[in-house]
C-alpha positions in Angstrom: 125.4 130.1 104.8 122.0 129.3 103.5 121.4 129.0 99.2 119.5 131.3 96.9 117.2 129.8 94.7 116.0 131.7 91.9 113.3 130.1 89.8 114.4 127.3 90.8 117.8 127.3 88.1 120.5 129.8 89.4 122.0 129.2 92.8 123.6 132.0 94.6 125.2 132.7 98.2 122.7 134.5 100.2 121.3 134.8 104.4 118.0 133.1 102.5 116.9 130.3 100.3 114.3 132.1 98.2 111.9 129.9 96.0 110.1 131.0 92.8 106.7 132.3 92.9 105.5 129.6 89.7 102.6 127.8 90.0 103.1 125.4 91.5 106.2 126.5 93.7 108.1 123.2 93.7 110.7 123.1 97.5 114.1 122.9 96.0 115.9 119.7 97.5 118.9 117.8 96.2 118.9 114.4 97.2 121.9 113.1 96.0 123.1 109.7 96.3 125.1 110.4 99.5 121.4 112.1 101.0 119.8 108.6 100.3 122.5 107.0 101.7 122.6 109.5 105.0 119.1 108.8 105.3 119.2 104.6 104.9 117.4 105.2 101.4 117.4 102.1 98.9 117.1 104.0 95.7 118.6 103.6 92.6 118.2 105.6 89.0 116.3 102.5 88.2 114.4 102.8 91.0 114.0 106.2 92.6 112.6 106.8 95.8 110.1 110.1 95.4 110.4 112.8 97.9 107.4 114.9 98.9 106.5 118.2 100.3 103.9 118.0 103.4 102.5 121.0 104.8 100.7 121.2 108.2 99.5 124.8 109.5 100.1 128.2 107.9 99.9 131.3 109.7 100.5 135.6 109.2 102.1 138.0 111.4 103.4 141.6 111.0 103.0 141.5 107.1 104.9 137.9 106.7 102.8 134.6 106.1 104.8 131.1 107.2 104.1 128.0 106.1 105.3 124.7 108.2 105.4 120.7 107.7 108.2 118.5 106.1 110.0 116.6 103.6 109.7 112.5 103.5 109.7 109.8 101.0 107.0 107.3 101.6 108.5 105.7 104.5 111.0 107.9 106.0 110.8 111.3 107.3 114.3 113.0 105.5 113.8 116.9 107.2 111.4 119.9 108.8 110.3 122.9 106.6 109.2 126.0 107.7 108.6 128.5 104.9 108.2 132.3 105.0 106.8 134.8 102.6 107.3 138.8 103.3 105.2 139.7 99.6 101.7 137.7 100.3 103.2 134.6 98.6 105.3 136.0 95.8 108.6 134.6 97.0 109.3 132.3 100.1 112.0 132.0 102.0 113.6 129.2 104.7 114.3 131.6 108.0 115.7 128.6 109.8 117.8 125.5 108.5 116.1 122.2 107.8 116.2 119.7 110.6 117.0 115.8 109.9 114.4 113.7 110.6 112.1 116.1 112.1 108.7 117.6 111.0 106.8 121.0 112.1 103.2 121.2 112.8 101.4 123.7 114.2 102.0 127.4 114.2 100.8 130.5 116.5 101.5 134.2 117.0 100.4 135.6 120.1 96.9 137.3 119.7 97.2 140.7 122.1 98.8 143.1 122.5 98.2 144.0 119.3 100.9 144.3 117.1 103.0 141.1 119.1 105.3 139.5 117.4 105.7 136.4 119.9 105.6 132.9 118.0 105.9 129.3 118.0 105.8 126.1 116.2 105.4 122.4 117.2 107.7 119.8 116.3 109.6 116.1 116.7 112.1 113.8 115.5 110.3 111.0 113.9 113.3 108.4 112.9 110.8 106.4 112.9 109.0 106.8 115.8 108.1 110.0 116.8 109.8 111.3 120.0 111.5 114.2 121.7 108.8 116.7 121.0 110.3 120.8 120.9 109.2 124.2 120.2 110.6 126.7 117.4 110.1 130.1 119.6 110.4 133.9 118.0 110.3 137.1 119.6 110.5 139.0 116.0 107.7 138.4 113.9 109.5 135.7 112.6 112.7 137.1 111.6 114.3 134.9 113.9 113.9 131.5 115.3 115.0 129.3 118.3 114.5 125.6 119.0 113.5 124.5 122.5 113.4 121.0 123.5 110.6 120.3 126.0 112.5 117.9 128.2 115.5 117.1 128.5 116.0 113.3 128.3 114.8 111.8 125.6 110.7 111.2 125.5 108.4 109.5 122.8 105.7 111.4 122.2 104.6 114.8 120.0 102.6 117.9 120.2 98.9 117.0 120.4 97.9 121.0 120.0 99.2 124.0 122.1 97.7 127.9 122.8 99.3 130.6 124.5 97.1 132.8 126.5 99.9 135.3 127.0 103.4 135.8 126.1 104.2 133.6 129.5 101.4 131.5 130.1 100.0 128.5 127.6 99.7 125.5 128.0 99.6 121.9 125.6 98.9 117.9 125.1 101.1 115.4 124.2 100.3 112.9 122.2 101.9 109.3 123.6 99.6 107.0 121.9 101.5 103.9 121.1 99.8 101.2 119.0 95.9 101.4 120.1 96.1 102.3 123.7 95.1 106.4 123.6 97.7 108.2 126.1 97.6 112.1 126.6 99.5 114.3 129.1 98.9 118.2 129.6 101.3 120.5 130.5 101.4 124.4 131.7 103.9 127.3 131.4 104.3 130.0 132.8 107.7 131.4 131.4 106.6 131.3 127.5 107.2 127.7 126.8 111.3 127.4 128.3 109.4 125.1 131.1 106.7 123.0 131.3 105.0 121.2 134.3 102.8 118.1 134.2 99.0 118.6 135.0 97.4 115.6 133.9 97.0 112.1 132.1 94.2 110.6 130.5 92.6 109.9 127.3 90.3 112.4 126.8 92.2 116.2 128.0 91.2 119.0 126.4 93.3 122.2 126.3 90.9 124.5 128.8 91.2 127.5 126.4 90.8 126.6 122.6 93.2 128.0 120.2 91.5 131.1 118.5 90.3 130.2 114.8 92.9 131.1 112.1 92.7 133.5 109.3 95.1 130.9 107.2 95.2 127.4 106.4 97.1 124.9 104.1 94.6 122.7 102.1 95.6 119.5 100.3 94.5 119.5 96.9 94.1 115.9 94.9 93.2 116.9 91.9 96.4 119.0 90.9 98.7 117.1 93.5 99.6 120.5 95.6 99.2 122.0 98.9 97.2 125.2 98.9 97.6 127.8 101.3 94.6 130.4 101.8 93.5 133.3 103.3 90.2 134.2 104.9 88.9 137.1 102.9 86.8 138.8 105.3 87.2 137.0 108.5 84.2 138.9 110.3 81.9 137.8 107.3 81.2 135.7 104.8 83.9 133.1 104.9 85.5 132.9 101.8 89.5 131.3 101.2 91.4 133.3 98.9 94.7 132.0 97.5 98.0 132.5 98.1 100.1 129.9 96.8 100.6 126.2 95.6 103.1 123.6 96.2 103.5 120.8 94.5 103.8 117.8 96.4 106.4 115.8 95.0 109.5 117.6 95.1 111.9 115.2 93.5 113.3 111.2 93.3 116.3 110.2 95.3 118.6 108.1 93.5 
């Protein structure tokens, strides 16, 4: 059973956590003393340890817009977020539990046919290195989710950048740069991301089909301390960002 949040005071029993459409929307998360302590926090009321809201990609398919990234104090990563509007960022929603110690990254929806509803989303554990990179995949515009791991022992590593071509074939780098020595891999699929197979190592691998440009993005704004996520007006002309929503970054102190 997930929460309803409304406005961020009443809490309510519901298939969703809904957040407030305020300005700034600020991610509802209680880190209570037994969080901290799940999550080798040394915080006290005297001295709180901030949480904060990081957003990576955002994307729009079939009328909803998602937005993806994490929590994290300023040393640990505490949980992934993936966020999901169905109003153009009016009210958001969580469409898949929070993971511990993970983050999300990128998103993408299948381009053609039209009207596809194939998606996924990048993401690792990071606890604290980062390692056993997987895949959130969706058949339903989003509705519903699924995680795939990519392998299955355990691997350090994460999601350089991925593109699916098809709903079967894509392909991806992973990033297993550790300290100052550069190392990539690439990988193919043919069966929509449940299995990959090494093509290649080196240090400079490029995906050999670029991921299309997106109509949305998350941008990090320093003067108001909030993530801004934006649309592309008139993606065929003049390209201006409209917006859809703000987040504030931090979300609350752990005590």
């Amino acid at each position: 059973m997930r929460i309803v949040v409304l406005f961020a005071i009443f809490v309510l029993p519901s298939c969703a956590q809904i957040l407030s459409a305020q300005t700034p929307v600020r991610v509802p998360f209680d880190c209570s003393p037994e969080q901290a302590e799940a999550f080798g926090l040394s915080c006290s009321e005297d001295q709180p340890c901030p949480a904060y809201l990081e957003l990576a990609s955002a994307a729009g398919v079939a009328g909803r817009v998602f937005v993806a990234g994490n929590l994290h104090t300023s040393d640990t990563t505490l949980f992934s977020l993936l966020l999901a509007s169905e109003d153009g960022g009016a009210t958001w929603t969580e469409p898949v539990p929070r993971l511990h110690n993970a983050a999300l990254e990128q998103i993408e929806f299948l381009d053609a046919p039209a009207g596809s509803t194939i998606g996924w989303i990048s993401g690792e554990s990071i606890d604290p290195l980062t390692r056993n990179p997987f895949l959130l995949m969706t058949a339903d515009g989003g509705k519903t989710w699924r995680q795939k791991l990519l392998f299955e022992e355990a691997k350090f590593g994460a999601i350089a950048q991925f593109h699916f071509t098809s709903k079967s074939d894509g392909e991806m780098l992973l990033d297993l740069t550790q300290g100052k020595a550069k190392r990539t891999e690439s990988y193919s699929t043919h069966t929509g991301g449940e299995s990959w197979e090494l093509q290649g190592r080196g240090s400079a691998i490029r995906l050999a089909t670029a991921p299309r440009l997106s109509e949305w993005r998350v941008r990090a704004d320093a003067s108001s301390a909030t993530y801004r996520v934006e649309h592309l007006a008139n993606p065929a002309g003049s390209r201006v960002w409209e917006s859809v929503a703000n987040f504030a970054v931090h979300v609350t102190d752990c005590h």
